[in-house]
C-alpha positions in Angstrom: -2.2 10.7 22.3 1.1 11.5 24.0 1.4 7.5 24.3 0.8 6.6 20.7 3.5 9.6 19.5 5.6 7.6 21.4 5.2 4.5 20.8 5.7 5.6 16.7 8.3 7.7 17.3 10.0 4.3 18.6 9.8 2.6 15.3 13.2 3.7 14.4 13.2 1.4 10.9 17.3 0.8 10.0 17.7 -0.3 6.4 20.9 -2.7 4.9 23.9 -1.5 3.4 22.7 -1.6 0.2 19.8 0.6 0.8 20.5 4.4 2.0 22.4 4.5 5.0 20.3 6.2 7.6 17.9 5.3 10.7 14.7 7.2 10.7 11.5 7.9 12.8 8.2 6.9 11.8 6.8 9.2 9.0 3.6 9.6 10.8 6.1 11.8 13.2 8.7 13.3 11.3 6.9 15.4 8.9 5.3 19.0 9.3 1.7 19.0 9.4 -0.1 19.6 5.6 -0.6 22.6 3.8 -2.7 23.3 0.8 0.3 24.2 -1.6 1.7 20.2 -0.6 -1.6 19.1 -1.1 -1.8 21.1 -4.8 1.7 19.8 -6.1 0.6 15.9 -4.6 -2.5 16.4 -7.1 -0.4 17.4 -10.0 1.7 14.6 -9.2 -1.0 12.5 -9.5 -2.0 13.7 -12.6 0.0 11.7 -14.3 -2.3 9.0 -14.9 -2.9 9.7 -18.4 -3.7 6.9 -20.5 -7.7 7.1 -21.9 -9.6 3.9 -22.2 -13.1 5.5 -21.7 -14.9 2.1 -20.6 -16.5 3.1 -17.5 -20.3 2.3 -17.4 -20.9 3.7 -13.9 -23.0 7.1 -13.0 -23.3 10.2 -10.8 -20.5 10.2 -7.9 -19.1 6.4 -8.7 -18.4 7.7 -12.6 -16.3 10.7 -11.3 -14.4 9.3 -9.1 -13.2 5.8 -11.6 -13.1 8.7 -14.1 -10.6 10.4 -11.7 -8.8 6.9 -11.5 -9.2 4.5 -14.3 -10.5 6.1 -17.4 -6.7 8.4 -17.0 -4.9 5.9 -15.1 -1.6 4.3 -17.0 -2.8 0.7 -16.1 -4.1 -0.9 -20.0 -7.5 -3.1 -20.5 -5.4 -6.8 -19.3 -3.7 -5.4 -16.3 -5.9 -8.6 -14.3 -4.4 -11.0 -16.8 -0.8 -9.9 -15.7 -2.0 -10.2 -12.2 -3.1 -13.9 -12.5 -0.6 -15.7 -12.9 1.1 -13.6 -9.6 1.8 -16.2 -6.9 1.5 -14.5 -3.2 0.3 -16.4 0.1 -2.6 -17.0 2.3 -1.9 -15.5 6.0 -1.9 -18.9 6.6 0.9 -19.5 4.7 -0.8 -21.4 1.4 0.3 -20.3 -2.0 -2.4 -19.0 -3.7 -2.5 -16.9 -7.7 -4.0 -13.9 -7.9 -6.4 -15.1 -10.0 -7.9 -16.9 -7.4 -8.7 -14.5 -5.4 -12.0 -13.0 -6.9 -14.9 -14.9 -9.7 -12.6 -13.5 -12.7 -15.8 -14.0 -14.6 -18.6 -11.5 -13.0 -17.2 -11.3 -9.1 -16.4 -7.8 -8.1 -12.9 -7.3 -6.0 -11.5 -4.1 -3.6 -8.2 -5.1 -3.6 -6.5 -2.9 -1.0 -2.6 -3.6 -1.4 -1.3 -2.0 1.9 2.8 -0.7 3.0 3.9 -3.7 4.8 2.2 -5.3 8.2 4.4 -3.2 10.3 3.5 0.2 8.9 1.6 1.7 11.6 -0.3 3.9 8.7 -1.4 0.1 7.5 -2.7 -1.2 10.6 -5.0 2.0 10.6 -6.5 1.2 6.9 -6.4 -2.6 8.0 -8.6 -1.5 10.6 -11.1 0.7 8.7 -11.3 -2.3 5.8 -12.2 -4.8 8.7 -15.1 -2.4 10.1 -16.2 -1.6 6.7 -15.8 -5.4 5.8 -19.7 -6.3 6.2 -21.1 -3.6 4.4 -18.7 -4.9 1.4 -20.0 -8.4 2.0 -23.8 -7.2 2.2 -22.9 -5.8 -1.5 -21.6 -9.0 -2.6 -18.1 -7.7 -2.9 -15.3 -9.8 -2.1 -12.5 -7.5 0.3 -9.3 -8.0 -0.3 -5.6 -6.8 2.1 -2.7 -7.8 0.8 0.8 -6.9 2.6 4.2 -7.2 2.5 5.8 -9.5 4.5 5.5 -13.3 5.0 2.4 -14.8 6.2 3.4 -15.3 9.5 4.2 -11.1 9.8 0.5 -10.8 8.1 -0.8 -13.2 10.8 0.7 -11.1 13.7 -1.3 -8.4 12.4 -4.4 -10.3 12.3 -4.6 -11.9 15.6 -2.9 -8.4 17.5 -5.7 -5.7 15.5 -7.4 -8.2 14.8 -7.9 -8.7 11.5 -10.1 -11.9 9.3 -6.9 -13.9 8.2 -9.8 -15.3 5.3 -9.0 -12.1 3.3 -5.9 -11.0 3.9 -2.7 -12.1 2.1 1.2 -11.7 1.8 3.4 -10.9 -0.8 6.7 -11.0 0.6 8.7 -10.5 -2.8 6.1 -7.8 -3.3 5.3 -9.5 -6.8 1.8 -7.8 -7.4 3.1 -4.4 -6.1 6.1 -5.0 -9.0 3.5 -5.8 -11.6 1.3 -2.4 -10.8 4.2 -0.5 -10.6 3.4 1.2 -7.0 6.0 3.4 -5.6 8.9 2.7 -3.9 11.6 4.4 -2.6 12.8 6.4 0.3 11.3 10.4 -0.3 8.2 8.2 -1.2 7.9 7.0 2.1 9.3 9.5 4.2 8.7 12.4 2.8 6.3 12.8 0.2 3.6 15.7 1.3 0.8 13.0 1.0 2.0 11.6 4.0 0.8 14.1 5.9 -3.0 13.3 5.6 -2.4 11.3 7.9 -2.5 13.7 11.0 -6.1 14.2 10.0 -6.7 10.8 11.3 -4.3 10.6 14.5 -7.4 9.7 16.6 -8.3 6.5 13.9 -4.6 6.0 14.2 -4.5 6.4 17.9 -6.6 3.4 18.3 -5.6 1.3 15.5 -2.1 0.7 17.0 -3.8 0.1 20.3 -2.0 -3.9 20.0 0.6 -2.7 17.7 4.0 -4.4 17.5 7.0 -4.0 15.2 7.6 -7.7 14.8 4.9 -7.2 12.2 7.9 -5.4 10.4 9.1 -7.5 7.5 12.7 -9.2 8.2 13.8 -8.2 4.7 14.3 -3.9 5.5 14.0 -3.1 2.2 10.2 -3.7 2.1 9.4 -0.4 4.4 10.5 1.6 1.4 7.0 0.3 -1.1 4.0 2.0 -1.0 0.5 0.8 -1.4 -2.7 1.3 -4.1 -6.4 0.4 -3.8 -7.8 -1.5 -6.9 -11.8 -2.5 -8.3 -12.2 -4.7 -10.5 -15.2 -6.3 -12.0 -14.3 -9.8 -13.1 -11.1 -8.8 -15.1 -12.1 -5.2 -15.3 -10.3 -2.6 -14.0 -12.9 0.1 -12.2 -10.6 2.0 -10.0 -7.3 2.3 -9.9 -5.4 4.3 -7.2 -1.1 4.7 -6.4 -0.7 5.4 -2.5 1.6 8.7 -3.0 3.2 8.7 0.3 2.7 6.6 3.5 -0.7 6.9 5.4 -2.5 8.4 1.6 -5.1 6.3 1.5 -8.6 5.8 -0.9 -11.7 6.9 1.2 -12.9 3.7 1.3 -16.5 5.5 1.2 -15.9 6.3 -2.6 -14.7 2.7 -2.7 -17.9 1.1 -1.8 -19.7 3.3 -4.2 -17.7 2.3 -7.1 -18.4 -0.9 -6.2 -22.0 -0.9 -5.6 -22.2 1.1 -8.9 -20.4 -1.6 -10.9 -22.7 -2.6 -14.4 -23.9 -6.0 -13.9 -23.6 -7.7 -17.1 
């Protein structure tokens, strides 16, 4: 443990002029372990995802939490079609749309848009997806990581953690993250009280960043400041929809799978 507060303490990120003028630490060890009152105003916070649509057809546990995430979410009915036509990369370095990524028609997606391939916090959910992976794939759902960076940052993530390089993608101009309107910005990712939900997990962490280098860091600074989201969709559908408040606040990807296994087939 001592090893791995180390090494993250390390990852001392600078940021261009333009950008505020500072060098920090790694959130996941600059900020004071959670309380329930940080935990309260991150909910209310959150609560801002106020825009009924009432579509839903799932039931029991699936149908609160989409409830939780769509059915009061400010994303509207076509937020696929203004994904579509968003151009990001294969890890190998192929364009690709977004539109291409899922059947648009009946498949069903978990699109997991993670920080950047040199966020520590990332290469811990990277992990989980890839050890969740064939449980998504015995369910006929296609898993999804896209990252910001360019394809050869996303590759040094998948051949250090490792990762499959068949479903993960980069979006270095952080197109799809612009178009779902996922925060960005410096208290976002330093010090939002989210973040701290992360020291709940410091063992997962631990060995997530086993292989971990900060070459996976994206060359243009400014991308360390965007946070991430988790997305279900159903062909065009939108079944869950979740912002990443601060770094390291990520969907339990156990509600995930039964959102997705709960999905009407048409």
């Amino acid at each position: 443990m001592a090893s791995t507060c180390a090494t993250l303490q390390s990852l001392r990120l600078s940021f261009p002029a333009s950008s505020p003028s500072a060098v920090v630490s790694s959130p996941c060890c600059s900020i004071s372990p959670p309380n329930s009152h940080a935990f309260s105003t991150a909910a209310v916070n959150f609560s801002k995802f106020v825009k009924k649509n009432g579509s839903l057809c799932l039931t029991g546990k699936a149908r609160t939490i989409a409830r939780a995430y769509v059915s009061d979410s400010q994303y509207s009915t076509n937020i696929a079609e203004a994904l579509s036509g968003v151009n990001i990369f294969t890890a190998a370095g192929e364009p690709v749309l977004f539109k291409d990524l899922w059947d648009q028609d009946e498949g069903i997606a978990a699109v997991a848009l993670l920080r950047h391939f040199g966020c520590p916090c990332c290469w811990e959910l990277a992990s989980a997806l890839k050890e969740s992976k064939a449980r998504f794939d015995s369910a006929g759902v296609k898993l999804i990581a896209v990252g910001v960076g360019t394809p050869n940052k996303a590759r040094i993530l998948a051949e250090r953690l490792p990762f499959p390089m068949d479903c993960l993608y980069a979006d270095p101009d952080r197109k799809a993250y612009n178009v779902l309107d996922l925060y960005y910005g410096f208290g976002r990712t330093f010090f939002n009280p989210a973040s701290a939900k992360v020291f709940s997990r410091f063992d997962a962490l631990q060995k997530a960043v086993k292989n971990y280098t900060i070459e996976a860091t994206p060359d243009d600074r400014s991308g360390v400041l965007q946070q991430g989201g988790m997305f279900v969709f159903r062909g065009k559908q939108l079944l869950y929809a979740r912002k990443d408040e601060g770094t390291g606040d990520h969907a339990p990807l156990d509600d995930i799978f039964d959102i997705c296994c709960k999905a009407p087939v048409a």
